[in-house]
N, C-alpha and C positions, 0 to 999 in steps of 0.2 A: 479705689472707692470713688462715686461718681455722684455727686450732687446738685442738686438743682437751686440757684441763690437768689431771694426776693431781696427787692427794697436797694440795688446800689444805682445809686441816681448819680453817681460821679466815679471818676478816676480813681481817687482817693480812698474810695472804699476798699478798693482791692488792699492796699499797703494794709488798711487798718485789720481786715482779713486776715490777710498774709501772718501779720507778725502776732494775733491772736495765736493763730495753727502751729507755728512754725516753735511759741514756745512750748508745747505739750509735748510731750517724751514721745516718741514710738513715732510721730507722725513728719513725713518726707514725701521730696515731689509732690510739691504742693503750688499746683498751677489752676489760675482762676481767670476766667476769660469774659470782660464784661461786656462784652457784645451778645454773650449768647446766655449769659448769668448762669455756668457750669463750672464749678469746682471738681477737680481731680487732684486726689495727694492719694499717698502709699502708708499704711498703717500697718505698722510690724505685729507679725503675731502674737506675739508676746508682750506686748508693750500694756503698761498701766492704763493706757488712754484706753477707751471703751467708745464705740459708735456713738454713743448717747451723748458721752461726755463733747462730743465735735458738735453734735446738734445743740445742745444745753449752751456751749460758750457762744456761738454765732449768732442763735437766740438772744444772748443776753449783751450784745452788740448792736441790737434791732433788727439786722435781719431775719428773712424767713428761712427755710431752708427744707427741703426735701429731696426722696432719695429719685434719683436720674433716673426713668427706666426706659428715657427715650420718644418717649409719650409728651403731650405736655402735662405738665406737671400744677398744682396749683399751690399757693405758700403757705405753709407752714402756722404765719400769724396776718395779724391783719384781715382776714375774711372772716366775718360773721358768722356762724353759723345757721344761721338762718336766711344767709344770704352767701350759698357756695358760687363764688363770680371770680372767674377768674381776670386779677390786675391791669389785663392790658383792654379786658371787657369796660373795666370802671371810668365811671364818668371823673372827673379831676374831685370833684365835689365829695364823692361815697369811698376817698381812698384816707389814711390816717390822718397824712399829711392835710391832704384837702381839710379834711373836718376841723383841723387844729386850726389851721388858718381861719376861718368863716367865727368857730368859735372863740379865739381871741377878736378877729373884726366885732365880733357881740359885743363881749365884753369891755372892748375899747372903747366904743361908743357907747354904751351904757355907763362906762366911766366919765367921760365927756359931757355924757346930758346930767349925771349927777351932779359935778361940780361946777357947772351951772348954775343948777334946782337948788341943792344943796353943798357948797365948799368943803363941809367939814367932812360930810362923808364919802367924797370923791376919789380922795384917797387910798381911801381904804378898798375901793373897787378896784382901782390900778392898781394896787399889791397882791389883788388876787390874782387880776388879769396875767401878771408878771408869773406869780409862783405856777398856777396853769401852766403858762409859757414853758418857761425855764426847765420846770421837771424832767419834762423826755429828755433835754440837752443835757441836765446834770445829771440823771440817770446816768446817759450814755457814757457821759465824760466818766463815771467811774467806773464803769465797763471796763471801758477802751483803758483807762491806766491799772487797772486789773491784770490787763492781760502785755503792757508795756506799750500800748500808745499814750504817756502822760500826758501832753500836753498837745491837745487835738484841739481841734476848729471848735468842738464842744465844752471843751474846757475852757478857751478864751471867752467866748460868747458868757457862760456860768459865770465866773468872777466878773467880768463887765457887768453885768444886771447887776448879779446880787451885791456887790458894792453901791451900785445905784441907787437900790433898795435902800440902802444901810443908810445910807447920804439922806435919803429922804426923799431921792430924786426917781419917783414911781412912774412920773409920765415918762419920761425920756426912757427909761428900762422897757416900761411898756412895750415903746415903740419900737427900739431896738428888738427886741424878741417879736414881733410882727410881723418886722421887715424879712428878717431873716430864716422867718418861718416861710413868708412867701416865696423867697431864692428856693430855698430848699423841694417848695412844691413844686417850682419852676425845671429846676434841675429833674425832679422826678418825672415831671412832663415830658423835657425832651428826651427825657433816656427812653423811656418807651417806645417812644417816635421815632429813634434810632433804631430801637429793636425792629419796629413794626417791619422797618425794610426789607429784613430778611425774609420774614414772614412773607411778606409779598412778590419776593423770590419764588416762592416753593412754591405758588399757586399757577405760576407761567405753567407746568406740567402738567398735562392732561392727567386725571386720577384715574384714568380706564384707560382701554386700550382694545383692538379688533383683534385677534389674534387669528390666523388661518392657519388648520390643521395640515396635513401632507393628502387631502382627501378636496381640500377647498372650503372645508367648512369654515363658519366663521363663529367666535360667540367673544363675548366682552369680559376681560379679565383687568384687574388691578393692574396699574402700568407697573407698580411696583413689582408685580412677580414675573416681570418680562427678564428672559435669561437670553444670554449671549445666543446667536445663530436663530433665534424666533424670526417669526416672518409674521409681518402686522399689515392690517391696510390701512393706510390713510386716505378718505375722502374730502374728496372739494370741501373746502371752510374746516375742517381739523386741524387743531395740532399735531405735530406730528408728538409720538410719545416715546421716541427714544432716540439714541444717536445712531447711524447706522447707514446702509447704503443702499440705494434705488435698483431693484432687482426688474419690475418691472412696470411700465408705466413713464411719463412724463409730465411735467408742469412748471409751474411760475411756484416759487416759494417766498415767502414774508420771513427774511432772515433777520428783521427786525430786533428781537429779542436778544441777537448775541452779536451780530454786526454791529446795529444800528442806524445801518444804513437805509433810508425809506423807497426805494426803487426793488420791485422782487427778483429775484433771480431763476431764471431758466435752467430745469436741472432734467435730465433721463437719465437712464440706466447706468450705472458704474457710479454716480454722484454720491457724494456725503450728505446727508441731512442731520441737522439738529434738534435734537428735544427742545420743544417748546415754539417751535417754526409752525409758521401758518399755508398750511397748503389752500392756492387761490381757486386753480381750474380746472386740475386733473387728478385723476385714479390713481395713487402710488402701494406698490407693495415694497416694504422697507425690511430686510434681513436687519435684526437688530447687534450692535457692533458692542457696545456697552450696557452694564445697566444702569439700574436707576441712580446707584449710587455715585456711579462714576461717570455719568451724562454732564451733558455743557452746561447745564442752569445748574445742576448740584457744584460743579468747579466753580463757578463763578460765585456759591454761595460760600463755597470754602474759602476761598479769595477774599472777601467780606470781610468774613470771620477772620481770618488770618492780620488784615490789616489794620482790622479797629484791634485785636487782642497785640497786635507788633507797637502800639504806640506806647511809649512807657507812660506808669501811672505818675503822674508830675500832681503833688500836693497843689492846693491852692496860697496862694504870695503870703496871704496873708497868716494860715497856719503852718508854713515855716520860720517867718516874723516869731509867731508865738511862744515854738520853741524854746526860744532865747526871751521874748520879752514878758512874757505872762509868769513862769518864774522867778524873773531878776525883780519885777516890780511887786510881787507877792513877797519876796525875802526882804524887800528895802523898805517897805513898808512896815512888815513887822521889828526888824533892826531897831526903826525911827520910835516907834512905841516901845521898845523892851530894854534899847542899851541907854538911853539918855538918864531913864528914871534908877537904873541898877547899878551903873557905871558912874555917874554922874551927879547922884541926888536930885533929878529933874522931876518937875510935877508931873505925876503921872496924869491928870485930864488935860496939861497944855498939851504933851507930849502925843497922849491916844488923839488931841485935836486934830494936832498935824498931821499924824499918821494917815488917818481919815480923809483928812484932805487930800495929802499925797493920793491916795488909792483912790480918790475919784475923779484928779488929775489926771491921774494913769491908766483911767478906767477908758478902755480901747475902743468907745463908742464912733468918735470921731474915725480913727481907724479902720474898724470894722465897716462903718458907711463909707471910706473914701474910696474902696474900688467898686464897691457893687451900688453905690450912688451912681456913678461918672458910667458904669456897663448899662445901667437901667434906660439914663438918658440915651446913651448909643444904641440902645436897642428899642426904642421905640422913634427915634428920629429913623432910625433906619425902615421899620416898623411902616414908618407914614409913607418915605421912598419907596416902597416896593423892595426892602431888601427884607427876606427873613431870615436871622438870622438866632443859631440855635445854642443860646448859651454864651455866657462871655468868656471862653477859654477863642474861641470859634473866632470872636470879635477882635481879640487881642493878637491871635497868632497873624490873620490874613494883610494885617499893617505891617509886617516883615518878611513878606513874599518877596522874593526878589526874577521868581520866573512864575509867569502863567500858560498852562497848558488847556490848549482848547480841544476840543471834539470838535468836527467839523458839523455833520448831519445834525440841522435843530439847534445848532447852539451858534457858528460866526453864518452858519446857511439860513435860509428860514425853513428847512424841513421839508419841502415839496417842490417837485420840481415845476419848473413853466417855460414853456416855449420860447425860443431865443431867436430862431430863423426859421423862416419859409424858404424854401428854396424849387422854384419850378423852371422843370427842365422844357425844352420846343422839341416837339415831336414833328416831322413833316408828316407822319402819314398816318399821325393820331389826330382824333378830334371829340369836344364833346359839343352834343349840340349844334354842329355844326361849325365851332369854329379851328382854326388854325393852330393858335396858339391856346397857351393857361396861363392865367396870370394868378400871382399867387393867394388870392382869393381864392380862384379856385380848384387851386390846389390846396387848400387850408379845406372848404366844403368838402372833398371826396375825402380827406384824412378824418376828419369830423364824423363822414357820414360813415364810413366805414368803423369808426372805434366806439360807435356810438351806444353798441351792447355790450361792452366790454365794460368790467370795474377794474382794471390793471390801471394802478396810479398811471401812467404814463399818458395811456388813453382819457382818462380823466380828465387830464392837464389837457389836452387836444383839444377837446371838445370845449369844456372852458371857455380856450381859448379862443374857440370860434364864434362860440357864443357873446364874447365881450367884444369883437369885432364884430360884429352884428351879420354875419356871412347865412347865407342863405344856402341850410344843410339841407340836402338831396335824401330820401327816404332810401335806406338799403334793405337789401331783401336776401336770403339764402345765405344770412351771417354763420358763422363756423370757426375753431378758434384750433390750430395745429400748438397743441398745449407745449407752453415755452419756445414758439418757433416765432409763431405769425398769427394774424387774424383776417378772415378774406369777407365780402359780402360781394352780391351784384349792385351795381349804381348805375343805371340808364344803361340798363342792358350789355353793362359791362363787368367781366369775373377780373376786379382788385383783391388788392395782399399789401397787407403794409407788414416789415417782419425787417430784423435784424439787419446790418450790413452783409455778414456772413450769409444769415441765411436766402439774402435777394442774391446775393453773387451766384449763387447754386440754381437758381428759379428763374432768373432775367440777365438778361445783358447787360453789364456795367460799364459805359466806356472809359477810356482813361482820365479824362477830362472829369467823369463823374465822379470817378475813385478818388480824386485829387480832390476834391471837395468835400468827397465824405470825410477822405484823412482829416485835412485840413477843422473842420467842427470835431471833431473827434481830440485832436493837439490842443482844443479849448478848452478841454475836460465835459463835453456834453454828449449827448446823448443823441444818437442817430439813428430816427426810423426811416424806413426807405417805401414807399409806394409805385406798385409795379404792376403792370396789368398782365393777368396769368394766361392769355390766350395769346396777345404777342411778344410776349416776355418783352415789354419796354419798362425803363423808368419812367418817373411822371416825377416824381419830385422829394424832396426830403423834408422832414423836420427835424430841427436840433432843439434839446430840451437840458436843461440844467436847473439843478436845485442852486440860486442864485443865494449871493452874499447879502444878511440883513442890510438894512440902509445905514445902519448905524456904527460897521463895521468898520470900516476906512479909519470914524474917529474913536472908535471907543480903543485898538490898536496904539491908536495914534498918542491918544492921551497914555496911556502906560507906558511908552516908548518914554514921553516925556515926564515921568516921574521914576524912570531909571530900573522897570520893570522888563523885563524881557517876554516875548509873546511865543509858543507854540504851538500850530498844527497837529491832532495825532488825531487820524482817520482810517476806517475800513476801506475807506473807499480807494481805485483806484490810483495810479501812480499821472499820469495826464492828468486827472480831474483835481488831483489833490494840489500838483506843480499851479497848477493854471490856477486855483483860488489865492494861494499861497502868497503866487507872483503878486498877485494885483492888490495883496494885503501887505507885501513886504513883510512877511513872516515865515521861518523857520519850518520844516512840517516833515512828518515822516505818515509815509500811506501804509496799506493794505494790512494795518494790524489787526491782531485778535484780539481779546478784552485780555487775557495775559502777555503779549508783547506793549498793551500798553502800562503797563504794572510795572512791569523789566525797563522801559525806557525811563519812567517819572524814578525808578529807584535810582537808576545811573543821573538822572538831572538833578538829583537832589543835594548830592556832595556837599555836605554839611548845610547847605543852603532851605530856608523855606522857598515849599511849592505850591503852586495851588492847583485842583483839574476844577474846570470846568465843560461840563457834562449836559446831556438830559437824555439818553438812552439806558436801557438794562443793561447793557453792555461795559455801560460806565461804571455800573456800581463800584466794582472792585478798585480802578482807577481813582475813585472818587473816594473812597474808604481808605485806603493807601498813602495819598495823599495830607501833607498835614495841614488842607482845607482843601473839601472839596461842595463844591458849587453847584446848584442845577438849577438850568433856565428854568422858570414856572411854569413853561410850556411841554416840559417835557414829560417821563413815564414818572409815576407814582413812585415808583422804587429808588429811579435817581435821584427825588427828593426827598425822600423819607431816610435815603442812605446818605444825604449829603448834609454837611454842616450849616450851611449856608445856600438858599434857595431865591434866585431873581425873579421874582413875581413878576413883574411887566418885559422880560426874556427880552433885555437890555445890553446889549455888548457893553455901551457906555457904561454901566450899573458898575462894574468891576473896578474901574478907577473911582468911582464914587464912595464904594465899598472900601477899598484900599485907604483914600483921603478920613471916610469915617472912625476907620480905626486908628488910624496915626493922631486924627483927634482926641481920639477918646482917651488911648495911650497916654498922651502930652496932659490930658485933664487928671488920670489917673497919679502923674509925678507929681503934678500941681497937688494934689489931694492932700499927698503921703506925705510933702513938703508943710503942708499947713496943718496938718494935725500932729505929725512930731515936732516939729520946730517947736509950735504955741506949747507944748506939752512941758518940752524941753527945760523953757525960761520957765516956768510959774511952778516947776517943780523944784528950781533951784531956788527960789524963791520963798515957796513955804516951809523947805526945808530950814530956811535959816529966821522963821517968823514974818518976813517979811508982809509977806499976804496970806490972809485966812480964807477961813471954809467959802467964804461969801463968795471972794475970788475964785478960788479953785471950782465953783460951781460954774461963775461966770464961763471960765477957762476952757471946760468942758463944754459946755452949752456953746460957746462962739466959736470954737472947733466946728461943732458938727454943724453948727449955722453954712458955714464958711465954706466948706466942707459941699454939703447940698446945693447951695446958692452958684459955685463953681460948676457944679455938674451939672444944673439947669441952663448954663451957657450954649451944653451941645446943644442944646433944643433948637437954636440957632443954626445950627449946623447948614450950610446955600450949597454941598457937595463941591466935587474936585474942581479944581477953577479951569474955565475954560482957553483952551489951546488958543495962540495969538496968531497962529498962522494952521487953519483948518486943513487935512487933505485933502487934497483933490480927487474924486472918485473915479476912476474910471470902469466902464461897463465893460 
């Protein structure tokens, strides 16, 4: 049976899930995967349990739930009727969560201005604000112990307030159930925004497709109905829409999407092509090799999927805390009121005093705010940095990375390549213009003027380039482009080709001397076009082009190196270009992977250790999902951010050691917290037990906790980032 599950905004949900299902008779293989919010279990035929009965219980858990048909699906509960919107449609505001939050924010402030205006009746607004609050949680909480979750995040939260209440103490309950209403919208946020990635997966695939008969006809069919051995055409500016191989035809491909790499690649007859590939220049007819389901975007969405459902669901600190301490201090509590006055002949109102007291001592308020206090601060100090940062699981893990893995393409490069050498060769029995020689002006103009109709990044970058040197481009005439070879124009009555190393060795005379140079930029990891004149097959000169190391590179390496972080390289790109950035980073690197050899590698680097990837290609996704943090520059594809934990908004190499230092702060603030709200709990509990200090104290007690408590977590706001390195690298170009 196949289900579709609304409303889990965390990890945790699953467990609570899980051990709902798992006590009903009949029901096994019960697998829930919250990246994709799809339950699958096996229900025996015979079994007492009824279909109903699974939807009825999950229901009565808060979730929504309906049945899978592969579709999307919409929930169960939560939608309006009068307003069928589906969840991931909703603004934060028109979802439950949202509303609760906004209407408690009412009610709290309506509380506020009342006792004010009026003292006596202020009160009585905050114990509404409260029971509002509390309800969905205590609902829940007897849910979840219903079905064998006793003692859940929602059960701690329930006795915290409502002891609060009892106490007297309606603001501080209040606020407590506020706060925590907020987290909870928050976690529902970025679950969504998790989800969203995938989604945005699936829309890389062209939804149509050309399909040619065995006659030449052409008509447009569902990519999805493309069957193995089809023959499709892809035109200039198409995706391509399936995986398969180049029958006939040639061109420059944008393999962008599963590389990641930003240079296109030249591909003819016999070549692979990928779903979701951007054809630049030429007419391709593609035999189709896979379908849709088993195509390179659908792997990589599996992948996805595979790596956020492989992460186990890890409770949050503090309702495993609870387990143990929201029972022991509900039994001690009641003890302290039942045995003194039965055992003992004690007064029963000193007794129920202390009791009282005890239970608002113990009441977990300080607790409950020390982690998600000290995450709040970490997340918006980050927040201001350019770090965004999703959820504080995300916060807390990336401060125990002990290796960072980089993408190269957009993330230690800047993503585009730029011209790195001129190189012009002496022709004796060439001239332009009359002269003898070319100096490398211009030979910069003739490469400029020549790439000047062309949008192939490389040519782009060319031109640019000539442009910023202020070079004075010659008008070409009778442009032409031998799709994935070369591109030719006439320039002052001259038939030039600028095109491949390979492809000038076949067209022009290469001397040795020349070849040795070509090598040579080539062993640098760049990128070598060659210009040749096609009537006396001479060289004229070369450009070498590389997508260059950001500026910030050198030290942001650097800095991790010195907080005992280790750095890696893992790129599509080749094995030269990869060596050559590598070297000059003093980093570790492995080339020419897939987006699943880089999956296979982070698994093997992980050996019980935290990883991090940092990314910003589609190619990353699954890398980035796999990983127990994964990273994406802000500058990168929608998907690697929307798949990534943690997102660099100002696409910072630096940002990662800054990221790393905020967490280990925030960490250190979070011990601090736990230290200060047990500890003070600890002494005035022993305290009242034995008369020492009454109710008055034990309000105090609780009050100067969670004072103590916020006031600590307000430090990070302080937060000046990793400190800086005492001896900088030296960059070399």
């Amino acid at each position: 049976m196949k289900y579709h599950i609304e409303g889990m905004d965390c990890a945790s949900c699953i467990g609570k899930i899980e051990t709902a299902l798992k006590r009903m008779p009949g029901v096994s293989d019960v697998e829930l995967n919250f990246a994709t919010e799809t339950l699958e279990l096996s229900l025996a035929p015979d079994a007492p349990t009824q279909a109903s009965d699974i939807e009825k219980t999950i229901k009565s858990l808060g979730f929504g739930i309906s049945a899978n048909t592969g579709q999307q699906t919409v929930s169960a509960i939560d939608i309006d009727s009068d307003n069928q919107m589906a969840p991931q449609d909703k603004r934060w505001w028109q979802t439950q969560k949202g509303k609760q939050v906004v209407g408690l924010g009412i009610l709290m402030g309506s509380a506020y201005a009342l006792s004010l205006l009026f003292p006596a009746y202020g009160i009585w607004v905050f114990a509404i604000a409260v029971i509002v609050g509390v309800f969905p949680f205590a609902r829940k909480a007897l849910a979840l112990a219903k079905t064998g979750s006793f003692f859940s995040i929602e059960t701690l939260m329930s006795v915290a307030v409502l002891g609060a209440l009892i106490i007297g103490e309606a603001e501080e309950a209040a606020a407590v159930v506020f706060l925590f209403s907020i987290g909870e919208l928050f976690e529902s946020i970025a679950a969504d925004r998790a989800r969203a990635g995938i989604r945005a997966l699936s829309s890389l695939v062209p939804k149509s497709a050309i399909l040619l008969d065995a006659q030449g006809g052409q008509r447009n069919v569902p990519a999805t109905s493309l069957q193995v051995n089809d023959l499709v055409l892809v035109r200039p500016g198409d995706r391509v829409s399936a995986d398969g191989s180049i029958v006939q035809g040639a061109s420059s491909l944008d393999d962008s999407p599963v590389t990641g790499e930003s240079v296109p690649v030249a591909k003819t007859m016999g070549d692979n092509v990928f779903a979701g590939s951007i054809n630049i220049d030429g007419v391709l007819q593609v035999r189709v090799e896979k379908t849709a389901a088993d195509n390179t975007i659908s792997r990589i969405i599996e992948l996805v999927e595979q790596a956020q459902a492989s992460k186990a669901p890890t409770a949050r600190f503090i309702e495993k805390f609870s387990r143990y301490y929201t029972p022991a201090v509900m039994a001690i509590a009641a003890l302290i009121i039942i045995i003194p006055p039965l055992a003992m002949g004690g007064d029963w109102s000193t007794w129920l005093y202390r009791g009282l007291a005890l239970l608002l001592i113990a009441c977990p308020c300080a607790l409950v705010l020390s982690t998600p206090a000290a995450i709040a601060s970490g997340l918006a100090v980050g927040a201001r940095r350019g770090l965004l940062i999703k959820g504080g699981s995300a916060l807390e893990t990336i401060g125990q990375v002990k290796t960072v893995a980089f993408d190269k393409t957009g993330t230690l490069t800047e993503g585009k390549p730029r011209v790195t050498d001129v190189v012009a060769f002496t022709q004796e029995d060439s001239s332009i213009q009359g002269q003898n020689s070319q100096g490398q002006d211009e030979i910069l103009a003739l490469f400029a003027s020549v790439e000047t109709g062309s949008s192939h990044p490389l040519a782009e970058a060319i031109v640019s380039h000539a442009e910023a040197a202020k070079v004075f481009i010659p008008v070409a005439f009778n442009a032409s482009a031998t799709a994935g070879k070369a591109v030719h124009a006439t320039v002052a009555e001259r038939a030039l080709a600028i095109g491949s190393p390979v492809y000038a060795a076949d067209e022009a005379l290469i001397s040795s001397t020349q070849q040795a140079q070509i090598e040579a930029l080539q062993n640098e990891g760049k990128t070598v076009s060659v210009l040749f004149d096609e009537q006396n097959r001479e060289v004229l000169g070369l450009i070498a082009l590389r997508d260059e190391l950001r500026d910030d590179a050198h030290e942001g390496v650097a800095q991790l190196k010195a907080m005992g972080v280790r750095s890696v390289m893992l790129t599509g790109d080749n094995r030269l270009t990869a060596q050559a950035l590598a070297s000059n980073l003093d980093v570790e690197w492995e080339a020419e992977l897939l987006p699943e050899d880089k999956l296979r590698l982070l698994n093997e680097m992980k050996n019980n250790r935290k990883i991090a990837m940092v990314g910003d290609g589609i190619n990353d996704a699954p890398a980035l999902a796999t990983a127990d943090v994964g990273i994406a520059m802000g500058g990168g594809t929608d998907v690697a951010i929307e798949t990534a934990d943690i997102a660099l908004l100002k696409s910072r190499v630096t940002d990662m050691a800054h990221l790393i230092a905020l967490s280990r702060a925030t960490m250190r603030n979070i011990h601090q917290n736990v230290i200060f709200a047990l500890g003070l709990k600890g002494v005035f509990l022993i305290t009242t037990v034995f008369g020492i200090t009454g109710l008055w104290i034990a309000v105090l007690a609780d009050a100067g906790a969670t004072v103590l408590v916020t006031l600590n977590a307000l430090r990070l706001l302080r937060f000046k980032g990793a400190p800086p390195l005492v001896n900088p690298p030296k960059v070399v170009k």
